[in-house]
N, C-alpha and C positions, 0 to 999 in steps of 0.2 A: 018499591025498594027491591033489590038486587042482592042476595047473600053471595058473596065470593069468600074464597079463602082464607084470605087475611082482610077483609075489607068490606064493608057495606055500602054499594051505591046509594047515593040518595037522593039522587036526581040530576038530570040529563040534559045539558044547556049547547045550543047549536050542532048537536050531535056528539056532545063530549061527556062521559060518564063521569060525575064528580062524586069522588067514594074519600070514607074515611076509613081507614087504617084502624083497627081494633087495639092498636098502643094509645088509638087518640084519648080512650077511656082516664089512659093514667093520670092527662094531665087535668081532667075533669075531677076526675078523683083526688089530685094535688090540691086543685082550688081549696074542694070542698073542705078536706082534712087543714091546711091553715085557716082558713074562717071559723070553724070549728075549735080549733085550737086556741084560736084569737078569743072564742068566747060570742061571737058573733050569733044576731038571729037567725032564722030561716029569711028574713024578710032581704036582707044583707046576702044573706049566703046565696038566696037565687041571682039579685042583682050583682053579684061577683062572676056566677057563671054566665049570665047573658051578655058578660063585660065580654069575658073570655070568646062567647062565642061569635061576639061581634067583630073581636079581631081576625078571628078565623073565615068569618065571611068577606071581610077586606083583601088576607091573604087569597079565599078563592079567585075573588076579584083581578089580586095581582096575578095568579096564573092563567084565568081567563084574557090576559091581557097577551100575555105568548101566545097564546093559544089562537087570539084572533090575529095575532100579528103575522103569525106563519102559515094562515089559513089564506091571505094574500099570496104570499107565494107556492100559494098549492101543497102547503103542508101539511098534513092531518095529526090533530093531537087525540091518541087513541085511550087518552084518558087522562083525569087530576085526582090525585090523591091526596088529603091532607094528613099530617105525621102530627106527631107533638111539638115536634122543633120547625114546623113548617111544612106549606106544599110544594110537590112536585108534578109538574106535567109533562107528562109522557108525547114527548113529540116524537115523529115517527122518524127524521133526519133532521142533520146540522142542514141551514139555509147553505147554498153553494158559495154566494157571492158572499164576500167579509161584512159588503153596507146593511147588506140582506137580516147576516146576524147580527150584528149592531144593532137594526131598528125593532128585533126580536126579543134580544137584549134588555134594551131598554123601555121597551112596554111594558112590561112589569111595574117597574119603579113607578113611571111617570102614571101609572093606573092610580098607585098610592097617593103622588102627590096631589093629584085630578080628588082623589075625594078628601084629602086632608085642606084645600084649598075650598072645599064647598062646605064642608065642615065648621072652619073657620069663620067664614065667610056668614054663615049662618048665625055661629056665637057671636059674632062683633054686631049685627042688625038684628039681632032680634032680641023683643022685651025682657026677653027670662036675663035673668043674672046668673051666671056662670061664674065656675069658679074652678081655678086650677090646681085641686089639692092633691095630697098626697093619697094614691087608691091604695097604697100595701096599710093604710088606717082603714079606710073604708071608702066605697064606691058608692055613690048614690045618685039624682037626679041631677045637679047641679056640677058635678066634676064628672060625666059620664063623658059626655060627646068632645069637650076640652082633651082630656086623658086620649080619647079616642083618635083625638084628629093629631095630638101629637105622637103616640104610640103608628102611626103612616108617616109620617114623616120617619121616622126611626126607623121606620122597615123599608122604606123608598135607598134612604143615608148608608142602611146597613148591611140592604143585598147590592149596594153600588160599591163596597169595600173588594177591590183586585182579587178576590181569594177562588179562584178556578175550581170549584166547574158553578159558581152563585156568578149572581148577573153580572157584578162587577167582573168577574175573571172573563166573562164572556166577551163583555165590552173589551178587556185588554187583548183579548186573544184577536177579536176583530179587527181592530187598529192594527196590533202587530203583523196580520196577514196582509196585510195592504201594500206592505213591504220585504216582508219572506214569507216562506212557505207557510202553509197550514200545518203541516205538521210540526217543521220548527216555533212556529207561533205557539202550537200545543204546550210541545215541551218548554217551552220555558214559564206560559202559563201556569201550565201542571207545577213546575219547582215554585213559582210563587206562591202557590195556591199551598202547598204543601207546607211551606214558610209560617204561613201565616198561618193555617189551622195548629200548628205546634203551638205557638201565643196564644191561640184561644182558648186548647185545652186546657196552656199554664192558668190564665184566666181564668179558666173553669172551677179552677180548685179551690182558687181566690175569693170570687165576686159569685157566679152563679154558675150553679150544675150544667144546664142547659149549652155553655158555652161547647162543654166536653163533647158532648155529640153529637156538635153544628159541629166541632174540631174534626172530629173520628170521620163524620161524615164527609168532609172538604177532604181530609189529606185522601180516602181511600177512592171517594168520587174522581177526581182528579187524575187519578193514576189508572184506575177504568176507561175513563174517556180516553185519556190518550193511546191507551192501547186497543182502543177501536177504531181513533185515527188512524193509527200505525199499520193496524192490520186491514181496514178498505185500504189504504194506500196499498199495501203489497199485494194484495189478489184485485184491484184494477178493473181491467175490464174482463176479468175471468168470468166465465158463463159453470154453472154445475156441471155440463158436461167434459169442463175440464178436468175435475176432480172425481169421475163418475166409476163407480162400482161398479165393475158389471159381473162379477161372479159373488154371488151369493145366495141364500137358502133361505126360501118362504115358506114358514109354518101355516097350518091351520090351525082352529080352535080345539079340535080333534087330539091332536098332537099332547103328548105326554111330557113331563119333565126329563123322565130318563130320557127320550127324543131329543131333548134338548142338551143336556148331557154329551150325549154321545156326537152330536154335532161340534160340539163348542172341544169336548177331547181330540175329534179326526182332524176338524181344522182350523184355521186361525182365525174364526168370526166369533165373535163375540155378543152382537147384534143382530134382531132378525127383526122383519116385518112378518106381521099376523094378518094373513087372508081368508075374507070369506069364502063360499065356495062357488061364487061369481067371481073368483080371482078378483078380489077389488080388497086394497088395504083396509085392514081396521085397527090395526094397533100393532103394539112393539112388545117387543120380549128381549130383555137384554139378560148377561149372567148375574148382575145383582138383583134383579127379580129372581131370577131363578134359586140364587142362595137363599135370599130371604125366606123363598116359600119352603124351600127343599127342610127347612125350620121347623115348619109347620104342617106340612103336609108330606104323606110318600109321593116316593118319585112314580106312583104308575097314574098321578092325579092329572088330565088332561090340563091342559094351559086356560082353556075358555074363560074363567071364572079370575085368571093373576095376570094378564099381561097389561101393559097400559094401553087403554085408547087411543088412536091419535085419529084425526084425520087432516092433516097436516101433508101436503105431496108438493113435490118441485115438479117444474118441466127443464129437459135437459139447457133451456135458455135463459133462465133465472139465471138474475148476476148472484156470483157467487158471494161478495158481502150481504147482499140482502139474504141468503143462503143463512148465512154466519149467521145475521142478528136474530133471525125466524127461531132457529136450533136455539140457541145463548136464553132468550125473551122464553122460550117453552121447557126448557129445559129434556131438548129430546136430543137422545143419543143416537137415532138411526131413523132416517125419511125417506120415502120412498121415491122414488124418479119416474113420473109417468108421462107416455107421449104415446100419442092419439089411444088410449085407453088400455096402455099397457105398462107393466113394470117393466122399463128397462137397465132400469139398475138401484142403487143406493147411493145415500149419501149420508156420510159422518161425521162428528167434531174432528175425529182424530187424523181423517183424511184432509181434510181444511186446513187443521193447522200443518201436516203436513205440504201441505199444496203452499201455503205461506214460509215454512223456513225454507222449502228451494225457489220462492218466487226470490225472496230477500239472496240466498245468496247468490241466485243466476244477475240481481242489478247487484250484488257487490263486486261480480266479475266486468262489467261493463265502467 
């Protein structure tokens, strides 16, 4: 097992880290507190959470189903995470081709219905007697695997619902490319998707909580994606060295805060890369580091010990989207640009997006 940030690996199928998310906790803890409440035994309350965690293992199932679906077309899923309201898989780009994302799309679902049909398949031929009762009374040997194979089908029926950016809106957005643009397909995706998670908040408040931030989650996911579309379309085939810094000011570890200071008061940087004294990147110093520390520390305290790590580098031939998502996915303000083993310049969010409002208005003039 793997400790990350927000999440615990816990085990690594075809080269794909499957972590759960430390919210997953809450809804283990929801179980337990209704059963409990119900009046329910230990014997009950465990078979409630094994219920729980058998869905979760189906769900990983349905993510692993994108996962291999994209690995076909040379896709790498750089990781699954499971939430409370569901997984998500981290794939590394949209398929190009719309059929591509379609059948991407829809491996998910069809994962669910593949095991809710062998499920079945097993209650109707085999001697146990089953039964389809209600689990919110109680779970046990005879309504487990019935519950089970119906609760796939629900989630096959329910991430097929249009609502962009869950599989159904993907499926719609695929279709619609097939006939205009990808990005038009987006946007109007995105307005459906957005549509309908407003319903399911309303729902939420109605029928169950959960609905709320599958809602929150859909209207904001949605309008994300599309502005990733939006933004690879405008910077295109730009290379970083389109957008390339080349005057700027590399610290060492050595290097003081007043240093830094007085750098960021004489000129308009705001971002530095931190070198060793093999001139070779190790990390970043920006002025909210600096404020932070200047808090807690005087300013004559060498940088060595506050700047962030990175080692994270472009070459001036890196497409400039893949640029964009590296920065966005790491959350770094300033990267270094190196060729044949030197800095020759930086690169920044702020530059990027600038480099995108005049790609947009140089094709508004056209």
């Amino acid at each position: 097992m793997k400790i990350h940030s927000n999440s615990l690996e816990i085990i690594e199928i075809k080269k794909i880290p499957i972590r759960i998310h430390w919210s997953f906790i809450l809804i283990l803890g929801y179980v337990f507190y209704i059963n409990f409440k119900a009046g329910n035994n230990s014997h009950q309350i465990i078979w409630s959470l094994i219920y729980v965690l058998s869905i979760f293992l189906c769900v990983t199932l349905h993510e692993l189903g994108h996962a291999l679906a994209a690995k076909q077309y040379g896709i790498h899923t750089k990781s699954i995470t499971l939430y409370p309201i569901g997984g998500i898989a981290s794939i590394e780009k949209i398929p190009e081709k719309p059929i591509q994302e379609l059948i991407v799309a829809l491996a998910g679902p069809i994962v669910n219905v593949i095991i809710s049909a062998i499920l079945w398949t097993w209650i109707i031929f085999s001697p146990i007697e089953y039964t389809l009762d209600d689990i919110s009374i109680q779970i046990h040997t005879k309504n487990f695997l019935p519950n089970l194979a119906t609760v796939n089908l629900t989630l096959a029926i329910f991430n097929l619902i249009p609502a962009f950016p869950m599989d159904g809106g993907r499926v719609f957005r695929s279709l619609l490319s097939l006939w205009i643009g990808r990005i038009q397909a987006t946007y109007f995706a995105m307005l459906l998707g957005q549509i309908l998670s407003l319903l399911f908040i309303f729902a939420g408040f109605i029928y169950n909580p959960f609905l709320i931030f599958i809602g929150i989650f859909i209207f904001f996911g949605a309008a994300q994606e599309y502005q990733a579309i939006k933004y690879g379309n405008l910077l295109g085939n730009l290379k970083v060295q389109d957008a390339l810094i080349t005057q700027f000011s590399l610290l060492l570890p050595y290097h003081t805060l007043l240093d830094v200071i007085q750098i960021i008061l004489n000129t308009h940087e705001k971002e530095f890369i931190v070198i060793n004294s093999e001139k070779q990147p190790i990390g970043i110093m920006t002025r909210d580091i600096l404020i932070q520390s200047l808090a807690n520390y005087p300013k004559q305290t060498p940088i060595q010990d506050l700047f962030q790590q990175n080692s994270i580098f472009f070459t001036p031939n890196t497409p400039l989207k893949e640029a964009l998502h590296i920065i966005q996915t790491h959350s770094l303000a300033i990267v270094p640009v190196i060729y044949h083993g030197k800095i020759v310049g930086v690169i920044t969010l702020e530059n990027i997006l600038e480099t995108m409002m005049i790609s947009e208005a140089l094709k508004a003039q056209s």
